[in-house]
Each structure stands twice: as C-alpha cells, then as structure tokens.
N, CA, C and O atoms as a GROMACS GRO file, in nm:
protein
  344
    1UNK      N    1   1.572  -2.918  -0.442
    1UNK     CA    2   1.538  -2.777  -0.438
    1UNK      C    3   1.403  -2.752  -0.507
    1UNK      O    4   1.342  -2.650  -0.474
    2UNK      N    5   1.339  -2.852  -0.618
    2UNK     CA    6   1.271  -2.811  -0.661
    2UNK      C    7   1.147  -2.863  -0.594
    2UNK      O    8   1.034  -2.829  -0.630
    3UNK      N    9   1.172  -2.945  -0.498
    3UNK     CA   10   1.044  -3.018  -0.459
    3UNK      C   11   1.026  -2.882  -0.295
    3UNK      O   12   0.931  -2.834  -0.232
    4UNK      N   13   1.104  -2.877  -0.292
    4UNK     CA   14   1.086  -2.738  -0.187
    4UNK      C   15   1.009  -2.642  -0.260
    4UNK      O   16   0.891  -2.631  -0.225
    5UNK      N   17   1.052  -2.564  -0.361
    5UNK     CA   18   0.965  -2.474  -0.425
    5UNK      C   19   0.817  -2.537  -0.458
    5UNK      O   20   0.725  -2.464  -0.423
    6UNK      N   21   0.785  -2.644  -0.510
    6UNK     CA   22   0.667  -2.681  -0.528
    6UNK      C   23   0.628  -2.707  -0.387
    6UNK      O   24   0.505  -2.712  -0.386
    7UNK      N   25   0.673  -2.725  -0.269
    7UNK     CA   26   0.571  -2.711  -0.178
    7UNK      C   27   0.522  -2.601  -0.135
    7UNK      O   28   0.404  -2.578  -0.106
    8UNK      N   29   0.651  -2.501  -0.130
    8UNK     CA   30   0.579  -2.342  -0.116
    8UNK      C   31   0.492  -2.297  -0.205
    8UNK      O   32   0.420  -2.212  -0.152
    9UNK      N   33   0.461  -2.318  -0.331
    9UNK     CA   34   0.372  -2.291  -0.421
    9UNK      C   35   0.236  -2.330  -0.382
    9UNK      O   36   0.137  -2.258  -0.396
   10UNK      N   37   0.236  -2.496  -0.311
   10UNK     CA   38   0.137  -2.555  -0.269
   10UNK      C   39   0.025  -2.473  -0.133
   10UNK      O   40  -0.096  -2.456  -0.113
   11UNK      N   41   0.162  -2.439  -0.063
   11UNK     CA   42   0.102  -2.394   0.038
   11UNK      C   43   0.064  -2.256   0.032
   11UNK      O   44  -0.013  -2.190   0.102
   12UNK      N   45   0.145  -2.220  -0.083
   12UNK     CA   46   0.081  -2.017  -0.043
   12UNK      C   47  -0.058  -2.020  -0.123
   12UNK      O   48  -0.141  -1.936  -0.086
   13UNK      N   49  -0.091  -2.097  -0.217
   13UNK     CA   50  -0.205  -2.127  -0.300
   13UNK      C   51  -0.306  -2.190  -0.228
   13UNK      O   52  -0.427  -2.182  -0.251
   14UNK      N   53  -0.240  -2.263  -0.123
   14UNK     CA   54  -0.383  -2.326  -0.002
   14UNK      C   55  -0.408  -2.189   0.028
   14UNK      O   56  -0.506  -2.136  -0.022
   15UNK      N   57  -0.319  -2.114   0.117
   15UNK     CA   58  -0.367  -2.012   0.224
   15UNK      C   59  -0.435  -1.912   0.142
   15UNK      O   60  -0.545  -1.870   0.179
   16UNK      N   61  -0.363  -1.854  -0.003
   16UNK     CA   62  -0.419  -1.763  -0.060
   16UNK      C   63  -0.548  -1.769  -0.074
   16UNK      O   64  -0.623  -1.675  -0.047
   17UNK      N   65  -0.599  -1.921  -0.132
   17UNK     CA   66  -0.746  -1.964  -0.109
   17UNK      C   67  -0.851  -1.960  -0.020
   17UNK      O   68  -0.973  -1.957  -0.036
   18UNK      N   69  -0.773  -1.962   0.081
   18UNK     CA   70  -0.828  -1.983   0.242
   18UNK      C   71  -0.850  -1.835   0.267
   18UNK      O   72  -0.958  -1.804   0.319
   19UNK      N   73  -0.778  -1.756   0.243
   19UNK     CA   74  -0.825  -1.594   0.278
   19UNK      C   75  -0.848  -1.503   0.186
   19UNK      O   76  -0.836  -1.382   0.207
   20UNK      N   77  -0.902  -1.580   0.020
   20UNK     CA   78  -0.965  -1.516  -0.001
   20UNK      C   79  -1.136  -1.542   0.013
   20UNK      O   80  -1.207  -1.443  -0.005
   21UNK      N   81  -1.180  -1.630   0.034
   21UNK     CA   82  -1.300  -1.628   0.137
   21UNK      C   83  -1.364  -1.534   0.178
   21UNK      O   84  -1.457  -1.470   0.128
   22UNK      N   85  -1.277  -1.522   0.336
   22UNK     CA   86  -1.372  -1.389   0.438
   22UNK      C   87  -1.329  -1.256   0.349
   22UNK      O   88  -1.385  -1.149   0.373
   23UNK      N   89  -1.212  -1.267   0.232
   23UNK     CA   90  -1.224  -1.130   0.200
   23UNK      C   91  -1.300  -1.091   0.085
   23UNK      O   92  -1.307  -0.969   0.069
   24UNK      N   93  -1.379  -1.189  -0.029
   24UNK     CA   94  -1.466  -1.205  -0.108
   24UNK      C   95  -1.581  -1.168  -0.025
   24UNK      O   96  -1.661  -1.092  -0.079
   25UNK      N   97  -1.612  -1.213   0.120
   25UNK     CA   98  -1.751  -1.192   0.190
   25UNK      C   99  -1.714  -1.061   0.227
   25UNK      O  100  -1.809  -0.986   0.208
   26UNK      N  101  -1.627  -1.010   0.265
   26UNK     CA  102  -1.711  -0.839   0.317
   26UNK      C  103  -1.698  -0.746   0.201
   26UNK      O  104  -1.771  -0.650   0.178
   27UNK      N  105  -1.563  -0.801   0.109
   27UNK     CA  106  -1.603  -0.712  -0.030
   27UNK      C  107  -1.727  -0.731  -0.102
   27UNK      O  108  -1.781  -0.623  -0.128
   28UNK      N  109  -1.772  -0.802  -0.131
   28UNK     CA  110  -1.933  -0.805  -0.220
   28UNK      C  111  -2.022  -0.717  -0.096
   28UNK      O  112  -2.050  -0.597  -0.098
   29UNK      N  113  -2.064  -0.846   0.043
   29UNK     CA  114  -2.169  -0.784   0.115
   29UNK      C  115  -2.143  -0.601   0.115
   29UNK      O  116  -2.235  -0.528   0.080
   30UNK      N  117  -2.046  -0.560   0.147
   30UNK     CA  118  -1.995  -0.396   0.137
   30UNK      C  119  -2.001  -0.359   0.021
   30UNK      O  120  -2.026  -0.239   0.008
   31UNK      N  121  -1.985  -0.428  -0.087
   31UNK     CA  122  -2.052  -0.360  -0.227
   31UNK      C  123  -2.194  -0.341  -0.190
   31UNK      O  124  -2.242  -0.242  -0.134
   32UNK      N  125  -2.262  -0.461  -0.234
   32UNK     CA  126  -2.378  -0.482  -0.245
   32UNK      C  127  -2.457  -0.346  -0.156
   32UNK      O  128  -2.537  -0.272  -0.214
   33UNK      N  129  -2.423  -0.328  -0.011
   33UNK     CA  130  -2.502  -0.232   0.067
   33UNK      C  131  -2.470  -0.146   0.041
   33UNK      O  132  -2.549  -0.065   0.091
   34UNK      N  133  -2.382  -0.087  -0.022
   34UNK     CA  134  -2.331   0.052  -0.030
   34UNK      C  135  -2.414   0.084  -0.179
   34UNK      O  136  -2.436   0.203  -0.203
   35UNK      N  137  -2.462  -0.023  -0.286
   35UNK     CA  138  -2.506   0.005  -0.397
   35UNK      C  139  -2.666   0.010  -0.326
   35UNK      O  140  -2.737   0.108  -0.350
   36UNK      N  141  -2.713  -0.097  -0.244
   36UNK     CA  142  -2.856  -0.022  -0.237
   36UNK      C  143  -2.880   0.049  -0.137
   36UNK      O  144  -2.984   0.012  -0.083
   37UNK      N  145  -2.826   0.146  -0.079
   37UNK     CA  146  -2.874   0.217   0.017
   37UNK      C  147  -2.912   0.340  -0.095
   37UNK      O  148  -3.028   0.380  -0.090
   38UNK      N  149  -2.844   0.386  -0.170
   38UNK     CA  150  -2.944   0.526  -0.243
   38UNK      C  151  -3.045   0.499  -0.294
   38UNK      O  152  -3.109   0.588  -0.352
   39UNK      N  153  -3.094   0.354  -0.288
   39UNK     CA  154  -3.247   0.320  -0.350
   39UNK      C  155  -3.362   0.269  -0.231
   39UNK      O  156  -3.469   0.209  -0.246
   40UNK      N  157  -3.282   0.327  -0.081
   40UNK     CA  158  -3.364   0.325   0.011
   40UNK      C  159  -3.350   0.206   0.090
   40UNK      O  160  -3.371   0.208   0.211
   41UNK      N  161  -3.308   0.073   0.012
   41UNK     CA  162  -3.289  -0.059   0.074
   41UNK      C  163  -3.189  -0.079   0.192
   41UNK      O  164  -3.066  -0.079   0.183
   42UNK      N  165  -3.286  -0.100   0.334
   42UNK     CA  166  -3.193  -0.132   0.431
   42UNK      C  167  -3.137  -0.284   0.429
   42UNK      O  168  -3.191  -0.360   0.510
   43UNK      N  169  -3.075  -0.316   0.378
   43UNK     CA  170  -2.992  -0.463   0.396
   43UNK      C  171  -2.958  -0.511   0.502
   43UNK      O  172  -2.916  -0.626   0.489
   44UNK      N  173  -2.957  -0.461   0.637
   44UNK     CA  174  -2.891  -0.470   0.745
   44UNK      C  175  -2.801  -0.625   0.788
   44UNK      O  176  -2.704  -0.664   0.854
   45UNK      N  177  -2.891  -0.667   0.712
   45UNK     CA  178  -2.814  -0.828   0.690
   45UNK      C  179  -2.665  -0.805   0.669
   45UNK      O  180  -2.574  -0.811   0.752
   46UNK      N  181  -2.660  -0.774   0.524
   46UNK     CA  182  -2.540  -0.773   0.467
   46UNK      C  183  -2.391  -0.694   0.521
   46UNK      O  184  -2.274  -0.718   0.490
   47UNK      N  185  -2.464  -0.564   0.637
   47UNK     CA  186  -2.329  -0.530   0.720
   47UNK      C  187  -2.292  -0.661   0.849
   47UNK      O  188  -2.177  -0.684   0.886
   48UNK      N  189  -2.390  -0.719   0.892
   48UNK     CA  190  -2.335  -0.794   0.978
   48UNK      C  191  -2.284  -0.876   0.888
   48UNK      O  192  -2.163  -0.861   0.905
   49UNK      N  193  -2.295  -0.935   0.823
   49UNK     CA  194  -2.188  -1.028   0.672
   49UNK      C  195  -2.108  -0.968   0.715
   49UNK      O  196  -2.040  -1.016   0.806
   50UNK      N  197  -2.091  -0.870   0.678
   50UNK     CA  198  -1.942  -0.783   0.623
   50UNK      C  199  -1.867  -0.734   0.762
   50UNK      O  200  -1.773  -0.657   0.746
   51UNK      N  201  -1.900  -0.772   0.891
   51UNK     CA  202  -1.822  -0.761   0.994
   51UNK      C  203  -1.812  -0.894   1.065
   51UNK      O  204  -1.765  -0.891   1.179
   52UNK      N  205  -1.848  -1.001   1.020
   52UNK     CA  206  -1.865  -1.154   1.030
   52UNK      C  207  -1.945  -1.184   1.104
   52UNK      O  208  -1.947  -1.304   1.133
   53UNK      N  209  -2.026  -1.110   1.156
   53UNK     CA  210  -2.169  -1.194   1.239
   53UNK      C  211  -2.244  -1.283   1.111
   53UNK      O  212  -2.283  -1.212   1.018
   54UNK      N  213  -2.270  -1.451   1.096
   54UNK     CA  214  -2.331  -1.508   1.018
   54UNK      C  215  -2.429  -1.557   1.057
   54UNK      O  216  -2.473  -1.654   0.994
   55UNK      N  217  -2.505  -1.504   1.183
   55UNK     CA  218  -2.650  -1.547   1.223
   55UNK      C  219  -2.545  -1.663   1.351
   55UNK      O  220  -2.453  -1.628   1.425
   56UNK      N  221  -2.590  -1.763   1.339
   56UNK     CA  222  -2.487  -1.882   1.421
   56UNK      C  223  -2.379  -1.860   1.459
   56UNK      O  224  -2.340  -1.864   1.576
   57UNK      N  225  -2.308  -1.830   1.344
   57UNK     CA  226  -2.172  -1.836   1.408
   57UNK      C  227  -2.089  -1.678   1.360
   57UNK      O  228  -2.048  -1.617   1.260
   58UNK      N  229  -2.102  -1.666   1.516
   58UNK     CA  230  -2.012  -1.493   1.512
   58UNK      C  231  -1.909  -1.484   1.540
   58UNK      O  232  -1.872  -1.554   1.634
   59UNK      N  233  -1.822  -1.405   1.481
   59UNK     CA  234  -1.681  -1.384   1.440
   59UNK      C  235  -1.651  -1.243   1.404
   59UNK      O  236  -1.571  -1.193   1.325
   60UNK      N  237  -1.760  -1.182   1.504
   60UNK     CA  238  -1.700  -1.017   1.527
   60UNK      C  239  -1.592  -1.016   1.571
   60UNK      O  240  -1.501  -0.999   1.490
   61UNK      N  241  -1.561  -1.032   1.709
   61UNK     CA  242  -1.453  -0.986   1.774
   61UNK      C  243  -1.319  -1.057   1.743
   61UNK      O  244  -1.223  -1.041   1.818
   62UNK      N  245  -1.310  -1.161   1.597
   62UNK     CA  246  -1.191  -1.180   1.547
   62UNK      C  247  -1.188  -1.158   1.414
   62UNK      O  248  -1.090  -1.191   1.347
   63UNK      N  249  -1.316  -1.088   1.354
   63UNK     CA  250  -1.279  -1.116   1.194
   63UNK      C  251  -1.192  -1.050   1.154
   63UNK      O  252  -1.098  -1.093   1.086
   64UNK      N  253  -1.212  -0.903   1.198
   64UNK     CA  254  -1.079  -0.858   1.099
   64UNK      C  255  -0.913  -0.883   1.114
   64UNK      O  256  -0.831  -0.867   1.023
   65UNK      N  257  -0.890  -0.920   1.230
   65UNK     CA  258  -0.785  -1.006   1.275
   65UNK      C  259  -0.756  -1.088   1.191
   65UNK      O  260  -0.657  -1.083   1.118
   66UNK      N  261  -0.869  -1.199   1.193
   66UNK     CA  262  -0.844  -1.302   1.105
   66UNK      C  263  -0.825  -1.252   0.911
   66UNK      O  264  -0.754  -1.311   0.829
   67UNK      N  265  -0.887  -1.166   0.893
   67UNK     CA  266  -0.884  -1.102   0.729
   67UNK      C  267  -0.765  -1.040   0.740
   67UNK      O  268  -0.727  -1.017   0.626
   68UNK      N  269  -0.668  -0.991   0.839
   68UNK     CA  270  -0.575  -0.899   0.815
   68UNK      C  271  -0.461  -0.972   0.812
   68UNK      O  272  -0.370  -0.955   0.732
   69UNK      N  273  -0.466  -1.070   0.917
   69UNK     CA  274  -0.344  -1.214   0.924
   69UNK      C  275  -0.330  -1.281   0.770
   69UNK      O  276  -0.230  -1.288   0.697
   70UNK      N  277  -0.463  -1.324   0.749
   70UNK     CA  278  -0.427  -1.400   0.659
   70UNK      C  279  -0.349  -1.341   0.507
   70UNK      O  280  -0.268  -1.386   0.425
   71UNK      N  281  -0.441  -1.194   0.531
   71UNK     CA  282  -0.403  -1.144   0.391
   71UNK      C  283  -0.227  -1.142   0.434
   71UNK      O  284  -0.156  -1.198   0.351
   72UNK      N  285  -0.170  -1.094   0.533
   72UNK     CA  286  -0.042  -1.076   0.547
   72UNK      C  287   0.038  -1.185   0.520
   72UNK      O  288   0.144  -1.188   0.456
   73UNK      N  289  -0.020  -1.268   0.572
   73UNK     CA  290   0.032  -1.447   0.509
   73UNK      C  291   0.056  -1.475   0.372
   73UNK      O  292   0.156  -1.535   0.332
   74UNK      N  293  -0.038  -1.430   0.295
   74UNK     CA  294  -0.076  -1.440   0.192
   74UNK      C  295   0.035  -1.358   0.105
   74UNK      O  296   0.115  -1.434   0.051
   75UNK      N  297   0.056  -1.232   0.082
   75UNK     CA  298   0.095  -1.132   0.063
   75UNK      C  299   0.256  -1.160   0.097
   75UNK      O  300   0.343  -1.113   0.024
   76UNK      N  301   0.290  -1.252   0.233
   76UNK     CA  302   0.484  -1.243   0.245
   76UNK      C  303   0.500  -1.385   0.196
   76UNK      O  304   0.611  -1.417   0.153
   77UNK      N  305   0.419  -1.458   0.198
   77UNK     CA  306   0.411  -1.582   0.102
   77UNK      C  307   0.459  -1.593  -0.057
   77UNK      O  308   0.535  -1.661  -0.127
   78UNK      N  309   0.386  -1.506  -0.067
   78UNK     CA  310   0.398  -1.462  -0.246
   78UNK      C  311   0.501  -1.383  -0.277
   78UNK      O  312   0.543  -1.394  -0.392
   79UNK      N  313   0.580  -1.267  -0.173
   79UNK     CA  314   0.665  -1.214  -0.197
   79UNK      C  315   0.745  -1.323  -0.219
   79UNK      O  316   0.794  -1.340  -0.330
   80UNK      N  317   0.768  -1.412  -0.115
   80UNK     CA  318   0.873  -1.519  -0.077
   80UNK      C  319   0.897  -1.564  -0.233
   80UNK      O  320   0.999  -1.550  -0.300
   81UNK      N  321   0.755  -1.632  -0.277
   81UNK     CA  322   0.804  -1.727  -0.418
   81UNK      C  323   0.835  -1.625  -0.475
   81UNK      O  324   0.930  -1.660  -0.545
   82UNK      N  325   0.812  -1.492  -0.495
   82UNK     CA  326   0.874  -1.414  -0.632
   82UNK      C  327   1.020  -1.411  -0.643
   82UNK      O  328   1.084  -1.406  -0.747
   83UNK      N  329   1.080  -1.414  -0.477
   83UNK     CA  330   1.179  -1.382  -0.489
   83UNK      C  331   1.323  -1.502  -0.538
   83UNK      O  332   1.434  -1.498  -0.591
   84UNK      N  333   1.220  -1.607  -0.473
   84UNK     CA  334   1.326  -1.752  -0.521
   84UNK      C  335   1.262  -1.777  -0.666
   84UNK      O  336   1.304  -1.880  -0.717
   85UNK      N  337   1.171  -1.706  -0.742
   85UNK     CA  338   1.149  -1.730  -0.859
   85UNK      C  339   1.246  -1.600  -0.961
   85UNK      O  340   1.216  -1.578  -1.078
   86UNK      N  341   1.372  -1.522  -0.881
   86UNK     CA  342   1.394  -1.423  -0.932
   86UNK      C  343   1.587  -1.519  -0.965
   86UNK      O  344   1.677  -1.458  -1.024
   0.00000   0.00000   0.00000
C-alpha cells in the first residue's frame, strides 16, 4: 500500500511540475504587460507569450486547453493524495 502511495506522490509531483510551466509563462508574461503598459511600453511580444504563440512553435489554438487540463489533473491529483493521506 505504501509503494502505491509513493507512486501517486511521484506522479502528481511530475504533472504538477509539468503544468506549472505554461502556467508560470502566461502569469509573469500577463504580469509583466499589464505593469508596462501605463509607462507607454508596447510589449506585444509578451501577449503572444501569454496566449502561447513562441515565435516557432505555436500553440494558440491548444494552449489554454492544454493550461486548463493540466491544472485539472493537477488539482484532482492532489485532492486524491489528501484524501488517502486523511
């Protein structure tokens, strides 16, 4: 039983890792532009960041899919261990 729990630990700590990523990239880039636009600075860069266009490789038409999955993964993952940790 316990080597079961340490794998769920293993794995919600991969994925948690894994999605916090794209959600570290549109939270900063969406900081960041939202702090310099009252000082005039167009960043325009940093919204395509923050909707996953990365120049090469674009990931509009799945990012937030992909940021919303994972966080949900993430999120019933962790419920899961709280609850066999209860």
């Amino acid at each position: 039983m316990k080597g079961l729990e340490m794998n769920k630990t293993k794995i919600h700590r991969k994925v948690a890792s894994l999605s916090a990523i794209p959600l570290l990239v549109t939270l900063i880039s969406g900081t960041i532009y939202s702090f310099l636009q009252p000082f005039g600075v167009d960043a325009f860069w940093l919204i395509k960041w923050h909707t996953g266009n990365f120049g090469i490789l674009n990931l509009q038409p799945f990012y937030s899919i992909l940021i919303g999955i994972s966080s949900i993964i993430s999120v019933v993952s962790g419920i899961n261990l709280l609850k066999n940790n209860s």
